[in-house]
Backbone as CSV, one residue per row, in Angstrom:
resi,resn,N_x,N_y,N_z,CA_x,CA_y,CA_z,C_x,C_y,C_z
1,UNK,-12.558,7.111,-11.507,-11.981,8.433,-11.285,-11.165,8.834,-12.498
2,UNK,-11.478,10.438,-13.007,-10.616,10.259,-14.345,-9.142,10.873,-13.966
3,UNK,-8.232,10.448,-14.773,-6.780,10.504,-14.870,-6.563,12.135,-14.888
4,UNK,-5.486,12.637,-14.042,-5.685,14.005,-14.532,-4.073,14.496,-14.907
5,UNK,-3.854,13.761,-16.293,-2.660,13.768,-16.976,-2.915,14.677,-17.609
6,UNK,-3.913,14.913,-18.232,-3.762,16.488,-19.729,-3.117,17.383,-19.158
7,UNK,-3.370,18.866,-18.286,-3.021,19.763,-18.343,-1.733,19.340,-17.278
8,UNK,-0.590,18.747,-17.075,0.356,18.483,-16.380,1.517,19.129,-17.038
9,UNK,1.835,19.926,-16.616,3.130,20.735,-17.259,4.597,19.476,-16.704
10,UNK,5.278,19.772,-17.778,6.686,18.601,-17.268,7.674,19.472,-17.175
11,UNK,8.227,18.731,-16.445,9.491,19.705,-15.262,10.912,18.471,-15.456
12,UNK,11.886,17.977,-16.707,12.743,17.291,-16.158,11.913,16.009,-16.508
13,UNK,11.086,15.692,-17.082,10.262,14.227,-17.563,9.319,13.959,-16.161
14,UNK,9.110,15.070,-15.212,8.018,14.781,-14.325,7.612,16.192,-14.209
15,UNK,6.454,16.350,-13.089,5.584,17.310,-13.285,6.321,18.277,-12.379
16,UNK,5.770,19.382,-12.482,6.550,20.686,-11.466,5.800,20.312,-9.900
17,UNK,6.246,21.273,-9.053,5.714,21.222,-7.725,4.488,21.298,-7.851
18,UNK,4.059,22.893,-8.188,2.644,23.163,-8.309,1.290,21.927,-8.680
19,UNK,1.759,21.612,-9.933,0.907,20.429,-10.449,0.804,19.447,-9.558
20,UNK,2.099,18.749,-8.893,1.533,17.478,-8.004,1.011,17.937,-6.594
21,UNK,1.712,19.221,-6.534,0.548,19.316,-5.219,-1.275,19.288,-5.562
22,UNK,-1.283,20.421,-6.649,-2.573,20.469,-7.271,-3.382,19.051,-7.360
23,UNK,-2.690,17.984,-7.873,-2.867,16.420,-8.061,-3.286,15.671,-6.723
24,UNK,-2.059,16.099,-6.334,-2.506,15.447,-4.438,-3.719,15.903,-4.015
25,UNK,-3.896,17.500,-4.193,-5.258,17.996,-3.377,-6.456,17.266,-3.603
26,UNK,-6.529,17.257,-5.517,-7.313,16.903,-6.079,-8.063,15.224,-5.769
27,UNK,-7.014,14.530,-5.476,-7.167,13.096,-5.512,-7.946,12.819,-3.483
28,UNK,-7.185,13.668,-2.673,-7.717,13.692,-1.377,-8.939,13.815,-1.608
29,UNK,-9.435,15.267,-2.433,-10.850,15.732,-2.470,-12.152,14.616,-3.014
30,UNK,-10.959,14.143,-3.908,-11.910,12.772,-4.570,-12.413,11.719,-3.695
31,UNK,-11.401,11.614,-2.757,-11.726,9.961,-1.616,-12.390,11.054,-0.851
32,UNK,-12.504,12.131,-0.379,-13.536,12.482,0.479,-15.057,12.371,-0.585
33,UNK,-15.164,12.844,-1.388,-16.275,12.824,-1.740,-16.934,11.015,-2.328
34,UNK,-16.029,10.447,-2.424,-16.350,9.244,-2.594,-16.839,8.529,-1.482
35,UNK,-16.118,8.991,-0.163,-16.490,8.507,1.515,-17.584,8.987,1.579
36,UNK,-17.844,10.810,1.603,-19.762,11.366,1.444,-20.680,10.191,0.848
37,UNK,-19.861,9.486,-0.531,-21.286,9.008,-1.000,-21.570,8.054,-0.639
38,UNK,-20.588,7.232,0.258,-20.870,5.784,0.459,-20.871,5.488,2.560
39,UNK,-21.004,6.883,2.688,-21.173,7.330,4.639,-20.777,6.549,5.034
40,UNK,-19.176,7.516,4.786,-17.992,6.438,5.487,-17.379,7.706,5.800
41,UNK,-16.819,7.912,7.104,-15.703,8.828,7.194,-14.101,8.862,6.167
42,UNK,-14.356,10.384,5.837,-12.563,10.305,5.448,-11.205,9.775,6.008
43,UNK,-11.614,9.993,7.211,-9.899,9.390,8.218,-9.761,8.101,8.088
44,UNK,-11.237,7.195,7.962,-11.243,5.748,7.834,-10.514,5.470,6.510
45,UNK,-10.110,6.196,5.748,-9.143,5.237,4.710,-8.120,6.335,4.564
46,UNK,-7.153,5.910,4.062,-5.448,5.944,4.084,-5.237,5.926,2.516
47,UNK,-4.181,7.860,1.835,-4.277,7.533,0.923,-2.648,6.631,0.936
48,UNK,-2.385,5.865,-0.217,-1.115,5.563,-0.046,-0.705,5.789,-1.546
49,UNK,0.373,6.970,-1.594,0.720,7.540,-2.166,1.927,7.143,-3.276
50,UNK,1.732,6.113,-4.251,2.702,5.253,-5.057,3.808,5.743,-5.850
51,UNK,5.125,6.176,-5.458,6.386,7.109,-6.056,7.108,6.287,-6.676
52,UNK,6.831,5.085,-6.968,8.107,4.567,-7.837,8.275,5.251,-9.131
53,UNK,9.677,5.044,-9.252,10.105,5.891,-10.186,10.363,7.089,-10.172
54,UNK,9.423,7.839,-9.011,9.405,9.236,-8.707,10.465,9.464,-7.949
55,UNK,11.163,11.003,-8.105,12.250,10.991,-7.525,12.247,11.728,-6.117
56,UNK,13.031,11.798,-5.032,12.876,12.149,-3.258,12.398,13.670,-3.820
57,UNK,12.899,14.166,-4.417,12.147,15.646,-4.417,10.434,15.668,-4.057
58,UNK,9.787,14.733,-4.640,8.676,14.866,-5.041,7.969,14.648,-3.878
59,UNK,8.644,13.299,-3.386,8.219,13.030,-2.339,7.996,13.643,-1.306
60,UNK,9.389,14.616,-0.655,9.629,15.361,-0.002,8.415,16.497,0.297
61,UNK,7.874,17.282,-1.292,6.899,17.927,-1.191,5.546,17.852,-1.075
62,UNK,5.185,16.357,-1.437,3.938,15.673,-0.507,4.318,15.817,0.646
63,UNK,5.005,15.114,1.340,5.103,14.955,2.651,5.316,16.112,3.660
64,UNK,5.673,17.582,3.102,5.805,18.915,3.482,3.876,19.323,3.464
65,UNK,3.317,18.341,2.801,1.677,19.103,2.460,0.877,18.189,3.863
66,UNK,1.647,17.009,4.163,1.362,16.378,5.045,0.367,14.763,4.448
67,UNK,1.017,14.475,3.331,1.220,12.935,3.032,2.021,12.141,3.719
68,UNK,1.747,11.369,4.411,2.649,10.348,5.167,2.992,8.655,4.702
69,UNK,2.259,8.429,3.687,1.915,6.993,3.677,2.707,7.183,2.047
70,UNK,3.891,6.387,1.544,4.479,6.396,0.283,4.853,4.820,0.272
71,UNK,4.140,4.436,-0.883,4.299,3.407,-1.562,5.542,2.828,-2.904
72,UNK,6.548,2.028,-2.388,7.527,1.809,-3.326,7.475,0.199,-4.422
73,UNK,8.250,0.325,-5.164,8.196,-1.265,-5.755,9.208,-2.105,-6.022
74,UNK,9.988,-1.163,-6.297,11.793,-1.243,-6.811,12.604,-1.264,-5.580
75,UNK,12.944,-2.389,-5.454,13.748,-2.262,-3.594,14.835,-1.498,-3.782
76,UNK,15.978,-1.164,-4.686,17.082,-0.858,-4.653,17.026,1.225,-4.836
77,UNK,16.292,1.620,-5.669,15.589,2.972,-6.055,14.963,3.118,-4.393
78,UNK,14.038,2.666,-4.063,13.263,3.148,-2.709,14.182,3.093,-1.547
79,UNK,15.512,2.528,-1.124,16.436,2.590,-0.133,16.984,3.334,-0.600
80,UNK,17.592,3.950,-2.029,17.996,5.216,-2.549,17.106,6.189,-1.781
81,UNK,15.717,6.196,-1.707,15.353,7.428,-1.230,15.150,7.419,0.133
82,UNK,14.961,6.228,0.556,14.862,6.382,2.417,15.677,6.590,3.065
83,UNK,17.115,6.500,2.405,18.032,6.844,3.183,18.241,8.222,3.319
84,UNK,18.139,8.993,1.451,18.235,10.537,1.587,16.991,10.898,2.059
85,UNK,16.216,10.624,2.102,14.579,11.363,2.891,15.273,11.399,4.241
86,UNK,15.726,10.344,4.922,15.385,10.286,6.250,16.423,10.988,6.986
87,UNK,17.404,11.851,6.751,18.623,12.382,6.722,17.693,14.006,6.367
88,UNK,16.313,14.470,6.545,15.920,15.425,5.926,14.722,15.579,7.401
89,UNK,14.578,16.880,7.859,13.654,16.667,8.637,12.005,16.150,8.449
90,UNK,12.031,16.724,6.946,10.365,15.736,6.295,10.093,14.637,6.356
91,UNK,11.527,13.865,6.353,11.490,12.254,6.087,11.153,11.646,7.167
92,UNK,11.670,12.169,8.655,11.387,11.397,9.647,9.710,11.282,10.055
93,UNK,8.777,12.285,9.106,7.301,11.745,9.073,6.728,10.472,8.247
94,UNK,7.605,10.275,7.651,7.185,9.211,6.273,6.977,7.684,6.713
95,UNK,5.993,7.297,6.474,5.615,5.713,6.545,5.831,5.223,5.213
96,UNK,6.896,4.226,5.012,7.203,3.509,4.043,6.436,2.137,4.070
97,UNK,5.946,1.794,2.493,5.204,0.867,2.235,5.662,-0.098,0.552
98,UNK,6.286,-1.117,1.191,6.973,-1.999,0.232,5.620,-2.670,-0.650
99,UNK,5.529,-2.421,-2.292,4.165,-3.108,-2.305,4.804,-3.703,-3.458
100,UNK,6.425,-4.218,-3.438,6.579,-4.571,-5.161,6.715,-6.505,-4.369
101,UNK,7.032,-7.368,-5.572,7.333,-8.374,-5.359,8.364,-8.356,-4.808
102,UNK,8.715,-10.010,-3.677,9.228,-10.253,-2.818,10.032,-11.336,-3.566
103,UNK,11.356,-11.440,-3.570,11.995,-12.885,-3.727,12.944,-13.008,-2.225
104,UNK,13.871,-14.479,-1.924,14.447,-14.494,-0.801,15.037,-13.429,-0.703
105,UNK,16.296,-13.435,-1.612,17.424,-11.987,-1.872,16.737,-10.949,-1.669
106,UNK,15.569,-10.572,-0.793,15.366,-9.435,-0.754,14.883,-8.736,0.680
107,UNK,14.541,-9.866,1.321,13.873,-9.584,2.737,14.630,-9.194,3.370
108,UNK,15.910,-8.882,3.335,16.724,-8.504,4.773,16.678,-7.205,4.314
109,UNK,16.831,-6.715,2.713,16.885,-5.022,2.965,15.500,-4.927,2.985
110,UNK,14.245,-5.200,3.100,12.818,-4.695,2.678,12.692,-4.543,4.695
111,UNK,12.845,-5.733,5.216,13.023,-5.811,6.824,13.411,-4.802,7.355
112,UNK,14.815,-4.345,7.157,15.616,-3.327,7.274,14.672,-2.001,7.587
113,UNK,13.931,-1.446,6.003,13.924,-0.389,5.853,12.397,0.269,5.562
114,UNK,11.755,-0.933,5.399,10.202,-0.472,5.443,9.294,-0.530,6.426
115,UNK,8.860,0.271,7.093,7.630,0.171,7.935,6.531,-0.923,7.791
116,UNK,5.924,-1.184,6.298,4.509,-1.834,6.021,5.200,-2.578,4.526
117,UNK,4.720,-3.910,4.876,4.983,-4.873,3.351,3.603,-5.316,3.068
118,UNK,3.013,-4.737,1.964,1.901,-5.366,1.526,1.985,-6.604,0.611
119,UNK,2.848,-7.281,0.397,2.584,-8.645,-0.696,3.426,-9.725,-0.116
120,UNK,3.532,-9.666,1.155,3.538,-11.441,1.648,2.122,-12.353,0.805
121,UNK,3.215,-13.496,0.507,2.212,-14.520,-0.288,2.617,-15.577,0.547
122,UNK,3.938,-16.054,0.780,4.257,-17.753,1.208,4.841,-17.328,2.644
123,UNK,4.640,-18.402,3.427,5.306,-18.692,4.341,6.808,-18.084,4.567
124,UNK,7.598,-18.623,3.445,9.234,-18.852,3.616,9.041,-17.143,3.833
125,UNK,8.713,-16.284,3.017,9.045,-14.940,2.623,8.483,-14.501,4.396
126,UNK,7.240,-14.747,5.058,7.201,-14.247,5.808,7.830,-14.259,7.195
127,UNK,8.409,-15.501,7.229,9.415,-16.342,8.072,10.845,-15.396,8.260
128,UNK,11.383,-15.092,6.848,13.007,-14.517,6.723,12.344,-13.291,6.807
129,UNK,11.272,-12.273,6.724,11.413,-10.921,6.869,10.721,-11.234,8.491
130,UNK,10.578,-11.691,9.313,10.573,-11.774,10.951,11.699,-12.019,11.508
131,UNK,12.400,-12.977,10.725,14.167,-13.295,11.490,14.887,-12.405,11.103
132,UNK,14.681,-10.935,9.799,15.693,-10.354,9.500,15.389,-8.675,10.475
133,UNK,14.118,-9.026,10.842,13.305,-7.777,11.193,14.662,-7.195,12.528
134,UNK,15.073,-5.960,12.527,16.075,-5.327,13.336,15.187,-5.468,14.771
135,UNK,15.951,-5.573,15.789,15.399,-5.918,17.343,14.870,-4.167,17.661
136,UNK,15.838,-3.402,17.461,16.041,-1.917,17.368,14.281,-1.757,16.862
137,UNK,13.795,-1.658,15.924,12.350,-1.772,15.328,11.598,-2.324,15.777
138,UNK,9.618,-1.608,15.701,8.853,-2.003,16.071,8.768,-3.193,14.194
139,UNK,7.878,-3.974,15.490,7.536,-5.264,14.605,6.882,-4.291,13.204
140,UNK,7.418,-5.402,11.864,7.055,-5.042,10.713,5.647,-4.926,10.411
141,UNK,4.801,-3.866,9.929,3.405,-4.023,9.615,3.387,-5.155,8.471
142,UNK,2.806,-6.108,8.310,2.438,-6.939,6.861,0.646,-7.362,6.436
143,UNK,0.487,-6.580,5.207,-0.066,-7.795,4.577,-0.475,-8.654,3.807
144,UNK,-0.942,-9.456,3.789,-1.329,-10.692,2.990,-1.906,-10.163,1.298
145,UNK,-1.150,-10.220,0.333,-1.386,-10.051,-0.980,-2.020,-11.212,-1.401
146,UNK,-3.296,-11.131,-1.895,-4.548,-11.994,-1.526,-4.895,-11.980,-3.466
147,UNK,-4.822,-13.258,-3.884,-5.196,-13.508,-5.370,-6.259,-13.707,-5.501
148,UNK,-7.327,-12.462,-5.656,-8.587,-13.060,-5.425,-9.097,-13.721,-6.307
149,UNK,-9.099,-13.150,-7.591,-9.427,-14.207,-9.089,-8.772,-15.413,-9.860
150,UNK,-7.876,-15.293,-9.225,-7.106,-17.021,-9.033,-6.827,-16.731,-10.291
151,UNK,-5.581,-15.563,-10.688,-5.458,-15.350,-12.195,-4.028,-15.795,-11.788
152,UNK,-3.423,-16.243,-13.180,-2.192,-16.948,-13.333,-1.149,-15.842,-13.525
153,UNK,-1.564,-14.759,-13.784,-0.247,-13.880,-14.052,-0.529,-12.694,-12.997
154,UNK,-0.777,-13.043,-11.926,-0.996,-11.925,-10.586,-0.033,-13.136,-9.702
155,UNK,0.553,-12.239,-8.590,0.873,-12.887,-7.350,-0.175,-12.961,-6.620
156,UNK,0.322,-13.810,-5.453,-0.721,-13.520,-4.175,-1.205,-14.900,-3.431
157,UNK,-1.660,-14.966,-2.268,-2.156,-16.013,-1.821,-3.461,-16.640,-2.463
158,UNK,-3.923,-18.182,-2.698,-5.086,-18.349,-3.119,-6.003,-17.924,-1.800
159,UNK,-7.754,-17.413,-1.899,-8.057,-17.331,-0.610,-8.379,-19.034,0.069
160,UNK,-8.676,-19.969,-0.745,-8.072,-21.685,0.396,-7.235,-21.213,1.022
161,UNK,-6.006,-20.988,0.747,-4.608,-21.106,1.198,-4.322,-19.888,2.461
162,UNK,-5.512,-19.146,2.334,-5.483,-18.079,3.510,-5.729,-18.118,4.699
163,UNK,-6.097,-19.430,5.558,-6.296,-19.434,6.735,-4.813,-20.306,7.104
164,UNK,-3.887,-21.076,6.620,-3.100,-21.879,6.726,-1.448,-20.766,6.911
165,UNK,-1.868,-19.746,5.815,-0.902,-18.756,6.022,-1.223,-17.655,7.461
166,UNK,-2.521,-17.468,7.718,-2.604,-16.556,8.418,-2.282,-17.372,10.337
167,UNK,-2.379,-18.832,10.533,-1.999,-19.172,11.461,-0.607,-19.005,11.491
168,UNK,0.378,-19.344,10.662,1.945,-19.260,10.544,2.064,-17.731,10.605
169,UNK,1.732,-16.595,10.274,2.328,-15.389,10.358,1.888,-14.952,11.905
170,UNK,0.831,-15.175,12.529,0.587,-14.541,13.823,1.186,-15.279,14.906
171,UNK,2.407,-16.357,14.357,3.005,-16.864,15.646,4.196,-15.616,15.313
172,UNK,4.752,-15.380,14.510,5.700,-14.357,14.045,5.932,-13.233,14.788
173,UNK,6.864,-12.875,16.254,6.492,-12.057,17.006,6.722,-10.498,16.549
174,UNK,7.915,-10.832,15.179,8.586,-9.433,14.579,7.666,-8.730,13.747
175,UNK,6.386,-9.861,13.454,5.842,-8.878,12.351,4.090,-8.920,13.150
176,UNK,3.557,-7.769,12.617,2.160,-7.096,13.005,1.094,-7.582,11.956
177,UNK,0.504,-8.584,11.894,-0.290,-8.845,10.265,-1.688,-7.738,10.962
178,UNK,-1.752,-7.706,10.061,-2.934,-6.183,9.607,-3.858,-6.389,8.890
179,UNK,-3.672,-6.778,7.958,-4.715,-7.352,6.485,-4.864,-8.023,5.529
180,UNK,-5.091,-7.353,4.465,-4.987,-8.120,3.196,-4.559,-7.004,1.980
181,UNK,-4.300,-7.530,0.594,-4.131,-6.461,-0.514,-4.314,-7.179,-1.479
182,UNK,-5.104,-6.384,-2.635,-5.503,-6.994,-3.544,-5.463,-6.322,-4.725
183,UNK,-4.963,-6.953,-6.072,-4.984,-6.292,-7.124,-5.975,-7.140,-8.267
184,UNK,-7.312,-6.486,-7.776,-8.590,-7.516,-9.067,-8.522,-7.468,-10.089
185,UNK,-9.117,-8.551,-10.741,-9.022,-8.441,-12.312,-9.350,-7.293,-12.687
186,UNK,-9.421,-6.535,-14.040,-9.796,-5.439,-14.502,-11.524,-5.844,-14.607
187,UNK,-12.083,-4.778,-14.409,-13.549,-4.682,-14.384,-14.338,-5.411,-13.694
188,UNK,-13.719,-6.297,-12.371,-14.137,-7.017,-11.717,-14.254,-6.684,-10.307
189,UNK,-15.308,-5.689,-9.788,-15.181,-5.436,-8.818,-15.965,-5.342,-7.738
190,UNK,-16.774,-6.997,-8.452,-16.989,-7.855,-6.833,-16.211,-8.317,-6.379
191,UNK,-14.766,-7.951,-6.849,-13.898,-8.594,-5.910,-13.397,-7.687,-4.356
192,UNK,-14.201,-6.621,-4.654,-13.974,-6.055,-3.668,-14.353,-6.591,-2.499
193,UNK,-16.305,-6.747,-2.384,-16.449,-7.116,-1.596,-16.446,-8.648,-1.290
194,UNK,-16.258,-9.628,-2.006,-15.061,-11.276,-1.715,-14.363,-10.708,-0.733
195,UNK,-13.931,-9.630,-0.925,-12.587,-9.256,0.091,-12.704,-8.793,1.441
196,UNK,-13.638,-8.107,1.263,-13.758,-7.759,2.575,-14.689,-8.674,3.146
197,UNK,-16.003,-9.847,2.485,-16.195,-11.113,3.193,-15.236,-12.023,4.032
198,UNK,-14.076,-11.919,3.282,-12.955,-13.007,3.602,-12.289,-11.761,4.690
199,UNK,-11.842,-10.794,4.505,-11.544,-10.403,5.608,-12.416,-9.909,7.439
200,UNK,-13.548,-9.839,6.800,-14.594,-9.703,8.365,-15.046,-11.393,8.867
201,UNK,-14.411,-12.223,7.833,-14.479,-13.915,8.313,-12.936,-13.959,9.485
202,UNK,-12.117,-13.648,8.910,-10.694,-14.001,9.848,-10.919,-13.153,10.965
203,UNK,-11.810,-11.887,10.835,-11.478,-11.116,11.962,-12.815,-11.610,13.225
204,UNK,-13.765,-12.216,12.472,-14.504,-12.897,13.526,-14.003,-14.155,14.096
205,UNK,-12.903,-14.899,12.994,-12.437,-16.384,13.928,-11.422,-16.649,14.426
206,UNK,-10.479,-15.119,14.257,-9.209,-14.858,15.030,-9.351,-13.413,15.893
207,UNK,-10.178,-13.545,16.948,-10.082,-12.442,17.647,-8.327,-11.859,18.255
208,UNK,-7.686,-13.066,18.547,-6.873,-12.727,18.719,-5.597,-11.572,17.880
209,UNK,-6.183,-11.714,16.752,-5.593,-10.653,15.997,-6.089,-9.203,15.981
210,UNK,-5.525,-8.517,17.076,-5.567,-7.140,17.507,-5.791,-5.785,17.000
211,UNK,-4.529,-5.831,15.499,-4.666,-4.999,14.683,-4.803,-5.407,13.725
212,UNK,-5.845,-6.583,13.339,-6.567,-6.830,11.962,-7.418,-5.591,11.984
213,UNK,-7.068,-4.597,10.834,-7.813,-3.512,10.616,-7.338,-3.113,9.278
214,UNK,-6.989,-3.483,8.052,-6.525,-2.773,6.800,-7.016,-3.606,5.643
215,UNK,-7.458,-3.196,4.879,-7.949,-3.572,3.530,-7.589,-2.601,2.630
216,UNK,-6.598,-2.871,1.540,-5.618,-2.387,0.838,-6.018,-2.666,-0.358
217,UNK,-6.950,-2.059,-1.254,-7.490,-2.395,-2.381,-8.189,-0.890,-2.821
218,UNK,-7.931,-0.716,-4.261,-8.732,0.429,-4.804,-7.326,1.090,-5.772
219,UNK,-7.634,1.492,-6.650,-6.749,2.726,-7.519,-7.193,4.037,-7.663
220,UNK,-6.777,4.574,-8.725,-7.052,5.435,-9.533,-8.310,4.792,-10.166
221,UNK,-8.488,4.167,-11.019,-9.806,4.281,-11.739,-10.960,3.529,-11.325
222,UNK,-10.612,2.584,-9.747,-11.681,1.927,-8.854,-11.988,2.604,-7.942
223,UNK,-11.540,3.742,-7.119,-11.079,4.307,-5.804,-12.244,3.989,-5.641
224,UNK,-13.204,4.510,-6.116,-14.874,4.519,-5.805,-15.367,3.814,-4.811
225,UNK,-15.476,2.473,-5.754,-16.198,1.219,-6.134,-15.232,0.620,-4.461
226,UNK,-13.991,1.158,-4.649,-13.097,0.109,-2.979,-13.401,0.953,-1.987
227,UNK,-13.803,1.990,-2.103,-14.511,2.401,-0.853,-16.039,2.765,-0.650
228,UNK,-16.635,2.279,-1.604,-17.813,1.436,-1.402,-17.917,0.439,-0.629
229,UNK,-16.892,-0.447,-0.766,-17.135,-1.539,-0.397,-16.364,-2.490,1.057
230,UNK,-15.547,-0.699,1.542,-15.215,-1.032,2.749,-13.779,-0.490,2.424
231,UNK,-12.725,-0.280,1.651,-11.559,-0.234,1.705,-11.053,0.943,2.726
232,UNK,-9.811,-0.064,3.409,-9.242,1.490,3.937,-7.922,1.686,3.771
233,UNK,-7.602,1.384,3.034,-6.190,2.476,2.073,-6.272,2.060,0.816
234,UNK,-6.375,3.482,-0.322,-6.164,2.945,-1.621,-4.795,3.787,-1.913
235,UNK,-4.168,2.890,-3.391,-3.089,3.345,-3.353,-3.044,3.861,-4.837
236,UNK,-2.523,5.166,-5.036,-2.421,6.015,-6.419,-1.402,6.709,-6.770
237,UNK,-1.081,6.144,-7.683,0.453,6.614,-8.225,0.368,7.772,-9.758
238,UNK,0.005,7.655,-10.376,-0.064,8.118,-11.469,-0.840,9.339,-11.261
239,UNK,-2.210,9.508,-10.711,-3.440,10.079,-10.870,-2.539,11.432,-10.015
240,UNK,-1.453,11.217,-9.502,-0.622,12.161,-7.910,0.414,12.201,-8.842
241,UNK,1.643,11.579,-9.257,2.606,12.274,-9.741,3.107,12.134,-11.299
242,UNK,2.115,12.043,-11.960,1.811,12.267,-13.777,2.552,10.711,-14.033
243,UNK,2.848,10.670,-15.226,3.128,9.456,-15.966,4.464,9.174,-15.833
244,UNK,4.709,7.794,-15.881,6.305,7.553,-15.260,6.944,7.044,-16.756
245,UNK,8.240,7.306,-16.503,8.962,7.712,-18.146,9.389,5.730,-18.334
């Protein structure tokens, strides 16, 4: 999918309203026509809309167009904005989605304040965001950030190591496991469908997992190719709110 940075007018070192709405439309129109080619319905995938860095304004005016799904990375910046979003009548539509790295020091505010954590890798991490998870809250959506190319400078679970993690998280009553997420090597994108092999394997030998239903893989310049191959939420940051300073 090509980048649609050229004609982006800057507003303040980000783009004006007009443009990211224009951006948003544009990028929806794209996963529909990418779903036409690969006869898949549009509703079946989820865009998830990546604002780090971006500031609540921006957000605000996706979510006025009727974007719901916003993707953060920076824990301390993204509780900056969930708190002022949600204090706003737009905000109380917003599904928050934690997709940055996890250390201990961090699970009680990510618990706290996000709806959906896509990059559980270990045990410990998924353990302290179930004991920190508020009683007040429905159980945390999570899932499994899945290393599919067994590259040394990516996080993520090995897929060996994925049936051993996925018994320990579904005793977890605070949290909802859902799926998987994956960030493939560059130009490698049989890893798509590895992924969704390994994920229609757990969902045939753990029936018990209810809302196994999410495969979290695709960008800006794969969207295609991950919903070819089954994805149902890709996540795009740049291609929606221009280049981050």
């Amino acid at each position: 999918m090509k980048e649609m940075n050229g004609n982006m007018k800057e507003m303040n070192g980000n783009i004006d309203e007009v443009t990211l709405i224009d951006n948003w439309q544009q990028v929806s129109k794209q996963m529909k026509q990418a779903c036409d080619h690969a006869d898949r319905q549009a509703d079946n995938v989820m865009l998830l809309a990546v604002s780090k860095t971006k500031p609540a304004d921006m957000i605000a005016t996706l979510a006025a167009q009727g974007q719901r799904n916003f993707g953060e990375n920076y824990l301390q910046e993204a509780i900056e904005k969930i708190t002022e979003l949600k204090a706003q009548p737009v905000g109380k539509s917003i599904v928050w989605h934690y997709i940055g790295s996890i250390q201990r020091n961090k699970t009680r505010d990510i618990a706290e304040h996000f709806d959906w954590v896509q990059t559980v890798e270990r045990d410990i991490i998924a353990k302290r965001l179930n004991d920190q998870r508020p009683a007040d809250l429905p159980p945390l959506n999570v899932l499994i950030q899945l290393n599919i190319d067994n590259e040394d400078s990516k996080s993520g679970c090995l897929p060996a190591q994925l049936p051993e993690l996925i018994t320990a998280i579904k005793e977890y009553e605070r949290l909802q496991l859902r799926g998987l997420m994956i960030i493939p090597a560059k130009a490698n994108t049989d890893a798509f469908a590895r992924t969704k092999q390994l994920f229609e394997e757990v969902k045939a030998d753990c029936p018990e997992l209810n809302n196994w239903d999410t495969l979290s893989m695709g960008m800006s310049g794969d969207m295609a190719e991950a919903i070819e191959n089954g994805t149902t939420m890709v996540r795009v940051g740049t291609a929606i709110f221009g280049q981050r300073a």
